[in-house]
C-alpha positions as CSV (number, residue, x, y, z in Angstrom):
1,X,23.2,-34.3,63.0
2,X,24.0,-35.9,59.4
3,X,21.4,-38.0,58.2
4,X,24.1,-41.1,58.0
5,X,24.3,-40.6,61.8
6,X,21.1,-40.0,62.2
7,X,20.0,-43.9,60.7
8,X,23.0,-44.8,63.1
9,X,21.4,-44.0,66.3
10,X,17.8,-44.6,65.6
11,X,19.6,-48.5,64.3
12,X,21.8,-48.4,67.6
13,X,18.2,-47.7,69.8
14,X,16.0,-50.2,67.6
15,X,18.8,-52.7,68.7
16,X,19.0,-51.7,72.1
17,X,15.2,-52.0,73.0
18,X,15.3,-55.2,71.8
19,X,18.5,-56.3,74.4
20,X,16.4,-54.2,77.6
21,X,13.3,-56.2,76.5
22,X,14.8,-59.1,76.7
23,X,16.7,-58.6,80.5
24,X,13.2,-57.4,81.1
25,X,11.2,-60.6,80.3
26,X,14.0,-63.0,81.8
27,X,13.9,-65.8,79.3
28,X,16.4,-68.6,79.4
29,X,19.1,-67.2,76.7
30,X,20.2,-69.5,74.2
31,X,24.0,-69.4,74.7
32,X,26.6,-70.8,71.2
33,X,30.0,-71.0,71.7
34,X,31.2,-69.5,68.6
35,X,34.9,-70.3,70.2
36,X,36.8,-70.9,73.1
37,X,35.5,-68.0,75.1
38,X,33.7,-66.6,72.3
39,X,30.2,-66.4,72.9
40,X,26.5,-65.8,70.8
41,X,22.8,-65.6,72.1
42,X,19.6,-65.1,70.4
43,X,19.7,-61.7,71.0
44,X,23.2,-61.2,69.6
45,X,21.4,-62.1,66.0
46,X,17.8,-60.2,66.7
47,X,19.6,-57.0,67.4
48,X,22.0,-57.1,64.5
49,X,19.3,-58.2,61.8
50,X,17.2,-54.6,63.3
51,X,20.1,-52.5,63.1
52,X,20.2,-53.6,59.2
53,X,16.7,-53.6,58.6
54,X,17.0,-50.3,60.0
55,X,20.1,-49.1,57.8
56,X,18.9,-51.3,54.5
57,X,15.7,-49.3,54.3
58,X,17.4,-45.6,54.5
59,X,20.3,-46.8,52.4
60,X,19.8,-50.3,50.5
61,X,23.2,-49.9,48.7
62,X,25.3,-50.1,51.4
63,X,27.8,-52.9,52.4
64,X,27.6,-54.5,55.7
65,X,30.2,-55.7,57.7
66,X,28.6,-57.2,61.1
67,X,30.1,-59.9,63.4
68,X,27.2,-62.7,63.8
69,X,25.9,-62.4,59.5
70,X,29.7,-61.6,58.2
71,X,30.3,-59.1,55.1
72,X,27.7,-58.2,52.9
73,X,26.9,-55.8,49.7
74,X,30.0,-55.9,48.0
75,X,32.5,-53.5,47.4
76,X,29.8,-50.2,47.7
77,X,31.3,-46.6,48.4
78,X,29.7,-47.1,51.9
79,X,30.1,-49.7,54.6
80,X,28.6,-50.3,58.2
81,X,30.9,-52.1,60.8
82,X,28.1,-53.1,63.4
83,X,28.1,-55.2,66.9
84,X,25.2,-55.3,68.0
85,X,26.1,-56.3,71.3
86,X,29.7,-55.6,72.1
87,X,30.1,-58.0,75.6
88,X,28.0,-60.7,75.1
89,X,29.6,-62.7,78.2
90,X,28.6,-59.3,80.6
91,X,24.7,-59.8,79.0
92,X,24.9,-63.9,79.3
93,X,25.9,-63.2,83.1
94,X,23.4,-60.0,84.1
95,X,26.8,-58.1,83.9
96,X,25.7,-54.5,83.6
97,X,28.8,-53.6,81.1
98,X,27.5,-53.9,77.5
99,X,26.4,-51.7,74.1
100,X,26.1,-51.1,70.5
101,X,28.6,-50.5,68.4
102,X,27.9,-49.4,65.0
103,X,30.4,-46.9,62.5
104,X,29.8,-46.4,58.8
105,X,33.2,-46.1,56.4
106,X,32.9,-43.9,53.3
107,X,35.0,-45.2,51.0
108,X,37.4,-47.0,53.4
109,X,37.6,-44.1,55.7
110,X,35.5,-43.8,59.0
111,X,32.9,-41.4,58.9
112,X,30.3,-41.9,61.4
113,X,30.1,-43.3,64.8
114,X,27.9,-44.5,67.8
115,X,27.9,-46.6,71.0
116,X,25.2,-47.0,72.4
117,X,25.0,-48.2,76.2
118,X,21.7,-49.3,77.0
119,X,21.7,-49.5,80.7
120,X,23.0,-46.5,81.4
121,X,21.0,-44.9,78.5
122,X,24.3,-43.3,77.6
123,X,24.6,-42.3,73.7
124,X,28.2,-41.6,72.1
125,X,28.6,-40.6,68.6
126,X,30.9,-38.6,66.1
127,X,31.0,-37.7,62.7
128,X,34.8,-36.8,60.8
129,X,35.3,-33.6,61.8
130,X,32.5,-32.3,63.7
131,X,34.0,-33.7,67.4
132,X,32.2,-36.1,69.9
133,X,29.3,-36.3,72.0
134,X,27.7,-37.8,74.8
135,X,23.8,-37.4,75.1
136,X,24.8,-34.3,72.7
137,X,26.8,-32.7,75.3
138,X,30.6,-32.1,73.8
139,X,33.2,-34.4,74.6
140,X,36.8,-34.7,75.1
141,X,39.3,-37.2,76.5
142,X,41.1,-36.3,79.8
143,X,44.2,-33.7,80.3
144,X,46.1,-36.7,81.8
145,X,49.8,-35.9,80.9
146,X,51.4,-38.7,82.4
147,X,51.2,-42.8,83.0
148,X,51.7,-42.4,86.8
149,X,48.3,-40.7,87.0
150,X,46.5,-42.4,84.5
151,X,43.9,-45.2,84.5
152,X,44.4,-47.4,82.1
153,X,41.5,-49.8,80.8
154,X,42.2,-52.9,79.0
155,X,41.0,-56.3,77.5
156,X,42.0,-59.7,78.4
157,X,43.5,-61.4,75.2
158,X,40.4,-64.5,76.1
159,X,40.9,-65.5,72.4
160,X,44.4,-65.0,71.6
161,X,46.2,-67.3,74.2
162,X,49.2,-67.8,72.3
163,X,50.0,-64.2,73.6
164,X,48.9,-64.4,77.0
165,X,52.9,-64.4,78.6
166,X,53.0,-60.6,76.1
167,X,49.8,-59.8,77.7
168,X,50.9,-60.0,81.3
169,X,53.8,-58.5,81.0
170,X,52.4,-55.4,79.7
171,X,49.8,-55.9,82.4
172,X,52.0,-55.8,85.2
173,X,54.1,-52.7,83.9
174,X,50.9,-50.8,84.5
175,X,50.1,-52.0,87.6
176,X,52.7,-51.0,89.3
177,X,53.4,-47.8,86.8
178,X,49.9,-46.4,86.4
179,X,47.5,-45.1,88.9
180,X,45.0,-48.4,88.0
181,X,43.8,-51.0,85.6
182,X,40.4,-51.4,84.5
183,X,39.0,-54.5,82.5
184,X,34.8,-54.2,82.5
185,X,34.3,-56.7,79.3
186,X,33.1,-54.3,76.7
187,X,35.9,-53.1,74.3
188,X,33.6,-50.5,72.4
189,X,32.3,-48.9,75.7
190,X,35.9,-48.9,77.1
191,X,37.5,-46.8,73.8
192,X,34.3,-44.7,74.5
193,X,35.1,-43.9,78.0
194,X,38.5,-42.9,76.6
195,X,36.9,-40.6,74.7
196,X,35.0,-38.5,77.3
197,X,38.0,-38.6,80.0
198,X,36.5,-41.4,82.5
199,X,39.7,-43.6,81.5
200,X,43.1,-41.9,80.3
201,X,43.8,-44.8,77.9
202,X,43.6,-48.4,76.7
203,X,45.0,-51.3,74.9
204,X,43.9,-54.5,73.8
205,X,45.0,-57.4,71.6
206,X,43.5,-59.6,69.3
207,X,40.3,-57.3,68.6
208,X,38.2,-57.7,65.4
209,X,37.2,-54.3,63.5
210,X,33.3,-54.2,64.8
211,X,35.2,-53.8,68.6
212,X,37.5,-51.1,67.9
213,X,36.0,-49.2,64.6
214,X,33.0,-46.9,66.2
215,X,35.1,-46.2,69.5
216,X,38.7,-45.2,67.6
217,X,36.5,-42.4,65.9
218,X,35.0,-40.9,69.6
219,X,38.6,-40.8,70.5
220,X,40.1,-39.1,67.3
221,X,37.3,-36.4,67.3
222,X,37.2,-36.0,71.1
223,X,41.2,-35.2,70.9
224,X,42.6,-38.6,71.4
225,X,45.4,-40.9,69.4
226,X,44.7,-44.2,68.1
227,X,47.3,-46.8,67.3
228,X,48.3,-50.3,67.1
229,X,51.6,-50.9,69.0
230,X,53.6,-49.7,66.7
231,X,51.7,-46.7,66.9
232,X,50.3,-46.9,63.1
233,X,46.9,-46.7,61.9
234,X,46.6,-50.0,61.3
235,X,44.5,-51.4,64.3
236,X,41.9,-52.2,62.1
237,X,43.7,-54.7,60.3
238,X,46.1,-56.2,63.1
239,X,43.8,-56.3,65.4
240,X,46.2,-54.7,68.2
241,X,44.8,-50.9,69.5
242,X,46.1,-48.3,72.2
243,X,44.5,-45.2,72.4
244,X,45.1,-42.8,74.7
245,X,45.3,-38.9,75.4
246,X,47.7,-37.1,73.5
247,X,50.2,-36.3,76.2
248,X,50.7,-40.0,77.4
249,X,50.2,-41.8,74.0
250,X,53.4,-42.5,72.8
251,X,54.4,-43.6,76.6
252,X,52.0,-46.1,76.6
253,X,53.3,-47.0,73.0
254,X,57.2,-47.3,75.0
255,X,55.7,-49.5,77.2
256,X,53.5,-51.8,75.1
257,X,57.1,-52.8,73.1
């Protein structure tokens, strides 16, 4: 494992024990609204500031780009995208559907990558052209060639309202063309279950880079495309991402337009 991955994961676990010791001790979580729909707990903060306590003690030059402390560091040669706890509403509401999601850029350019579910004790992670794993067993996304098959995971657009009539309109072309439609909450986890075949593809809008960056490498290096919905590799910056297995990608592209 290379030794940037390596700080990954033992930051992504340090985080996680945190999370399981608090659904363990069962104390009253201090909900913010951060927005309308947008949610932050105690534990939200606690897990990030481990994960770079964790990463600012291997490597104290790096830049830092997490969702509850913002951008940090500067303009260094390496950056760490990092949510600590990628669906904080599942956590707030005992819904078992939540994880770690931490990737490291070298010089703009994704490198590294883990998600890190902590109930299942499920560990995915990737490095640029080494491939994907799952508890260090080899991964690859599904042989799904085609939408009537496939099941499709997505995200409600809960931020991004102004959208909402786009939304359900793509929504209910893959209802009644695919063979289902998942939504569990946790936009990391679900690009990670793309990755190791248990969905055939997914799209979401409105996302921020901490949701989609760790994920969109398990897909590239388990054999999957990542897009926005124009199909260019610019989900990072529009926020917009469909991923999918090769054979079905650009029809899931078709039908997003």
């Amino acid at each position: 494992m290379h030794p940037l991955l390596n700080i990954a994961v033992r930051a992504a676990r340090r985080a996680a024990s945190i999370i399981n010791r608090a659904v363990l001790d069962g104390s009253p979580l201090e909900v913010k609204s951060k927005q309308v729909n947008d949610f932050v707990t105690q534990v939200d903060r606690a897990a990030e500031e481990a994960i770079i306590d964790v990463v600012h003690k291997a490597y104290p030059d790096h830049a830092f780009m997490a969702e509850e402390s913002g951008a940090t560091g500067g303009d260094a040669e390496y950056r760490w995208i990092i949510d600590p706890l990628d669906g904080t509403t599942n956590f707030i509401h005992g819904f078992p559907q939540y994880c770690v999601s931490i990737a490291v850029e070298h010089r703009g350019a994704l490198a590294h990558a883990v998600v890190y579910d902590p109930v299942k004790n499920e560990l995915f992670t990737a490095s640029k052209g080494r491939g994907a794993f799952l508890n260090d067993r080899r991964m690859r996304v599904s042989k799904c060639t085609r939408l009537q098959g496939a099941l499709v995971g997505t995200g409600f657009p809960f931020k991004e309202l102004g959208r909402l009539d786009l939304y359900t309109r793509q929504l209910r072309y893959f209802m009644q063309t695919t063979a289902g439609v998942r939504r569990a909450g946790a936009a990391a986890l679900d690009l990670a279950y793309v990755a190791c075949g248990r969905l055939d593809a997914f799209w979401e809008l409105g996302l921020s880079p901490w949701d989609m960056a760790a994920g969109s490498l398990l897909i590239q290096e388990a054999g999957g495309l990542v897009g926005d919905l124009t199909g260019e590799a610019r989900f990072m910056e529009t926020g917009d991402i469909c991923a999918a297995t090769p054979k079905i990608f650009v029809a899931m592209l078709e039908a997003l337009r």
